[in-house]
TORDREN-316749 format. One record per residue (C-alpha): residue in three letters; x, y, z. Coordinates in nm, 2 decimals. Layout:
BEGIN
ALA, X, Y, Z
...
This chain:
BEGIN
UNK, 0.00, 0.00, 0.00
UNK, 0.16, 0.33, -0.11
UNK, 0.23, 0.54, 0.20
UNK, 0.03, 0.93, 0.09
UNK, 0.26, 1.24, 0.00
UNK, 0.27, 1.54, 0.23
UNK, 0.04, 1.80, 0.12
UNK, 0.27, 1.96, -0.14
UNK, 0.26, 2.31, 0.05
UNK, 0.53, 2.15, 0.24
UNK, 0.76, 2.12, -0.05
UNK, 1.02, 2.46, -0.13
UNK, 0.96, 2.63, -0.43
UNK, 1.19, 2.54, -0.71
UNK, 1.25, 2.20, -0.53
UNK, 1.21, 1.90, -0.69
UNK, 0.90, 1.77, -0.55
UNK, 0.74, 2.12, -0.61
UNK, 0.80, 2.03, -0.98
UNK, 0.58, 1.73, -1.00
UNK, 0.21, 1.67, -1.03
UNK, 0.05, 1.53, -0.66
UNK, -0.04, 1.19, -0.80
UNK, 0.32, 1.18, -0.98
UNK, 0.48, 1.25, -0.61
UNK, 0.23, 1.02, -0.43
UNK, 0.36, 0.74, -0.69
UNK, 0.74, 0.83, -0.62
UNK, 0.74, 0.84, -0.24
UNK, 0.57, 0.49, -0.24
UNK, 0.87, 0.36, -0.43
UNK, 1.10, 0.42, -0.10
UNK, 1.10, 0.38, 0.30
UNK, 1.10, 0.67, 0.51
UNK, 1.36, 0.68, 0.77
UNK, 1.45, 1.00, 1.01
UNK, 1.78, 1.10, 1.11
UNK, 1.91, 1.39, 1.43
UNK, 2.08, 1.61, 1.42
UNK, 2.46, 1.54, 1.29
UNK, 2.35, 1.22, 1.13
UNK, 2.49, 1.15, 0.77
UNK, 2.28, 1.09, 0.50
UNK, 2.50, 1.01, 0.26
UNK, 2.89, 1.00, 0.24
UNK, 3.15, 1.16, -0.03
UNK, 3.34, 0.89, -0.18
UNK, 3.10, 0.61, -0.09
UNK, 2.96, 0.36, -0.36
UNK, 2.65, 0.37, -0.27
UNK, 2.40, 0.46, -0.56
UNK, 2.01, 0.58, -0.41
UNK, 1.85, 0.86, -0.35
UNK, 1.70, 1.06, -0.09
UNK, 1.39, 1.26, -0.14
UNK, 1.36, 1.54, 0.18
UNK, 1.02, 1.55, 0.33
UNK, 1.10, 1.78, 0.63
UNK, 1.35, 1.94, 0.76
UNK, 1.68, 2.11, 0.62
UNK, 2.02, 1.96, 0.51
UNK, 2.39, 2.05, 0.45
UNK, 2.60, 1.94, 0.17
UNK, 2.97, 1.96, 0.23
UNK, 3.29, 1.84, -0.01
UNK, 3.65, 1.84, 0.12
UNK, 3.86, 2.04, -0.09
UNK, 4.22, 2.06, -0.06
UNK, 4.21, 1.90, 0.28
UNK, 3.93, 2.18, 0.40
UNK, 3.56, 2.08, 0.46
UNK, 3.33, 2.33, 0.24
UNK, 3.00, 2.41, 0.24
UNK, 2.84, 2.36, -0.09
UNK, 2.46, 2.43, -0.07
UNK, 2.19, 2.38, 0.18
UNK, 1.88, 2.15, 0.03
UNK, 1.55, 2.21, 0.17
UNK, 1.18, 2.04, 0.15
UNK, 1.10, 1.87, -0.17
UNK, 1.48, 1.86, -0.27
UNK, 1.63, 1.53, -0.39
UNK, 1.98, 1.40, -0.23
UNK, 2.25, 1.19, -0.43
UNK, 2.11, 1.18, -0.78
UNK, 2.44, 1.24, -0.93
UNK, 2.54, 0.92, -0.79
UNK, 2.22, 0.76, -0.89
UNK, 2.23, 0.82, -1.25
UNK, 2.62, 0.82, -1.31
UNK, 2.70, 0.54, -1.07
UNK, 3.00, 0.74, -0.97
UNK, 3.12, 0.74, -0.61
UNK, 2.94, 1.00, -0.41
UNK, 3.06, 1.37, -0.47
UNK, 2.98, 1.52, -0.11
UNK, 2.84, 1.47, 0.23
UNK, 2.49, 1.55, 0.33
UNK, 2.43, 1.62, 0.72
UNK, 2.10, 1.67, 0.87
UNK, 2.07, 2.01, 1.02
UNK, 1.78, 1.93, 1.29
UNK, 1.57, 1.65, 1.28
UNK, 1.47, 1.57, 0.94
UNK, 1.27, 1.31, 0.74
UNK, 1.37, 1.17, 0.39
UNK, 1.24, 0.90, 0.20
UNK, 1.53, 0.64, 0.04
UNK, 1.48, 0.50, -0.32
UNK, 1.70, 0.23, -0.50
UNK, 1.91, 0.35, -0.82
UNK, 1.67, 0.07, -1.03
UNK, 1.34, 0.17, -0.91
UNK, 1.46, 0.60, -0.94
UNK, 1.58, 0.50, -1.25
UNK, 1.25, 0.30, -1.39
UNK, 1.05, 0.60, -1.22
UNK, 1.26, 0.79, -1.48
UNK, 1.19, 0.63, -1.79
UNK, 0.84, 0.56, -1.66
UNK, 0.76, 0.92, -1.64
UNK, 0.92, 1.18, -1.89
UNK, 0.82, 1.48, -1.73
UNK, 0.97, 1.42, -1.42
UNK, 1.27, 1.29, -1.62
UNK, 1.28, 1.69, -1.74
UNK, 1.16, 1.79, -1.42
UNK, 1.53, 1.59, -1.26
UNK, 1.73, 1.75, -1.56
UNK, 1.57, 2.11, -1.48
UNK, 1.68, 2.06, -1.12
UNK, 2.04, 1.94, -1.19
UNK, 2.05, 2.29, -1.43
UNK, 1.94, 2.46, -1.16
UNK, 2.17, 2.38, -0.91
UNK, 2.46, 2.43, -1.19
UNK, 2.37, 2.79, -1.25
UNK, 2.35, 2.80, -0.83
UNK, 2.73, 2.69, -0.84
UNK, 2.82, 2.91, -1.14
UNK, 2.67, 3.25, -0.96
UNK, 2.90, 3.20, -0.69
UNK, 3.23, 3.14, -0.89
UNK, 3.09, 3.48, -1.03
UNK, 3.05, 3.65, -0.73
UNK, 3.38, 3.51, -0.61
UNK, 3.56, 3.73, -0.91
UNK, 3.32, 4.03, -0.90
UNK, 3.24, 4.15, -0.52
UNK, 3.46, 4.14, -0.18
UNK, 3.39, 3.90, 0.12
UNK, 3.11, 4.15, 0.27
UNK, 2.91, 4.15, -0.05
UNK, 2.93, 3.77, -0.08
UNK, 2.86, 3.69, 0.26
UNK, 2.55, 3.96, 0.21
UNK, 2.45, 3.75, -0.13
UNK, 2.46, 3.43, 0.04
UNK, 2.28, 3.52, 0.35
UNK, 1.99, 3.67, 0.15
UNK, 2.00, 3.32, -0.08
UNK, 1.97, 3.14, 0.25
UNK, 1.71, 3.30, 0.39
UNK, 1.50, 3.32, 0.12
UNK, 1.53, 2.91, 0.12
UNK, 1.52, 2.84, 0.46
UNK, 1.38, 3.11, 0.63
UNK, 1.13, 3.13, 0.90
UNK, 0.96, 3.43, 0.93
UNK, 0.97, 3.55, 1.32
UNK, 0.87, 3.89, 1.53
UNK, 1.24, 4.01, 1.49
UNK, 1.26, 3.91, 1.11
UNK, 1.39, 3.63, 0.90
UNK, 1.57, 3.36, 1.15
UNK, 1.78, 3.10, 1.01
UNK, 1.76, 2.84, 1.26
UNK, 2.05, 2.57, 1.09
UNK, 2.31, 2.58, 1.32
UNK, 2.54, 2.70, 1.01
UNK, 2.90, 2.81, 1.16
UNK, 3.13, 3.10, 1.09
UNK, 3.37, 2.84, 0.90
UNK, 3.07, 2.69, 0.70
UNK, 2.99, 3.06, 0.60
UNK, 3.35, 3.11, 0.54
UNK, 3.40, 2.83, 0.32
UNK, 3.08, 2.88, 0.11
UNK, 3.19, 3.26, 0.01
UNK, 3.54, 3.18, -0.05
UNK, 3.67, 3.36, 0.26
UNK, 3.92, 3.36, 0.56
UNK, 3.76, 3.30, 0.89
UNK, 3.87, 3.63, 1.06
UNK, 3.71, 3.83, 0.73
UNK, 3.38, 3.70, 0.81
UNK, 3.39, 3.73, 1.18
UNK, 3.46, 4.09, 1.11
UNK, 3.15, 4.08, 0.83
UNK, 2.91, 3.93, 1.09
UNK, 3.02, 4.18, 1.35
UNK, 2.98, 4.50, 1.15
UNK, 2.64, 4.37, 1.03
UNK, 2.54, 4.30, 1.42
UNK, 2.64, 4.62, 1.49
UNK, 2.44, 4.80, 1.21
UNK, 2.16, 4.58, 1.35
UNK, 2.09, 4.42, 1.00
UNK, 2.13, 4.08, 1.17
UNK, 2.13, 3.93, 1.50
UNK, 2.29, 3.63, 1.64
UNK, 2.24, 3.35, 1.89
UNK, 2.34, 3.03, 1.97
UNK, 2.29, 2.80, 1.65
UNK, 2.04, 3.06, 1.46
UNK, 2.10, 3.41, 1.29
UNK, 1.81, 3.63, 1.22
UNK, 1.82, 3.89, 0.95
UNK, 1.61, 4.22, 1.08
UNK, 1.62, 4.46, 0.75
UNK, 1.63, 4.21, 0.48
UNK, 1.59, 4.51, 0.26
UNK, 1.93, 4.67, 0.35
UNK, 2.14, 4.32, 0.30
UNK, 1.99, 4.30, -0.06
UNK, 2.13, 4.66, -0.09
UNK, 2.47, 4.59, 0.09
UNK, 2.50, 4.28, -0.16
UNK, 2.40, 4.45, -0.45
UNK, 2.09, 4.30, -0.54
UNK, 1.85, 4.56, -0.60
UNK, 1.50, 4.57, -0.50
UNK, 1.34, 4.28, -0.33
């Protein structure tokens, strides 16, 4: 008996999920087993063989590579998003780490039945190709802004992007509640450590964001689009 989908208001825009008819998502979750995982768990592992998916039903994720010995942050995935379908369709050893940020709830699907899903079902087959576009141009935005704008801009650019996936709204403003570090920040900008300390600080002190123990909020989301160049919201 296939298990129902989440109502689809659940799912991100832009995610995956959010790009598939109900019926077509109700089908594709009853392929797989739902599992949970805390806080810190691993989802899936760079360099391992393994070859399914994940499909994210609730909660938030980190995806992390190591390069040249250093852990970076890559992209945070969010409802609706799919996990390891590089792997899945290449059969190549995994290309990062995904870590559950919070509790979170995913449903696992074998490479064979993601990949008869596939062939099965065209527009979904566009729908996975869309996705992987997506998260190219993502990737290619930031080698851009790495060239074009300093640290502070960046960091501004990526905050915004973050919120704007992950974002709760809350009486002091937009809190991002994933635990992300300094470092993590760091690595996804392309910056030392002490520049972004000294980013985070100014911003605190301007009172554009605030701080606490494993959350940031953003009070005037208006004036980090503007300190990171991205016009009106």
């Amino acid at each position: 008996m296939k298990r129902p989908a989440p109502p689809a208001a659940r799912w991100a825009p832009r995610s995956f999920l959010d790009g598939l008819p109900p019926d077509v998502v109700t089908e594709l979750l009853g392929l797989g087993t739902r599992r949970q995982f805390d806080a810190g768990r691993r989802l899936i592992r760079e360099g391992d063989s393994s070859t399914h998916v994940e499909l994210l039903l609730r909660g938030f994720v980190k995806v992390t590579a190591v390069v040249e010995g250093i852990e970076t942050l890559l992209a945070i995935r969010v409802p609706g998003d799919i996990l390891g379908e590089t792997a899945a369709i290449s059969g190549r050893p995994r290309m990062a780490t995904v870590t559950a940020c919070g509790r979170i709830t995913s449903t696992v699907i074998s490479q064979a039945d993601f990949r008869a899903f596939l062939r099965s079902h065209p527009d979904a087959a566009l729908n996975m190709g869309a996705t992987m576009g997506e998260r190219l141009r993502w990737a290619n935005l930031r080698r851009s802004d790495f060239a074009a704008f300093p640290a502070d801009v960046r960091l501004a650019r990526i905050l915004v992007e973050i919120a704007r996936s992950c974002g709760e709204q809350s009486p002091q403003g937009i809190t991002i509640g994933l635990g992300l570090s300094q470092p993590e920040l760091a690595t996804m900008i392309g910056a030392a450590d002490a520049t972004v300390q000294k980013a985070i600080r100014d911003l605190r002190e301007r009172d554009i964001i605030r701080t606490g123990y494993r959350r940031l909020t953003i009070v005037d989301i208006e004036e980090l689009r503007r300190i990171g160049a991205l016009g009106d919201g």
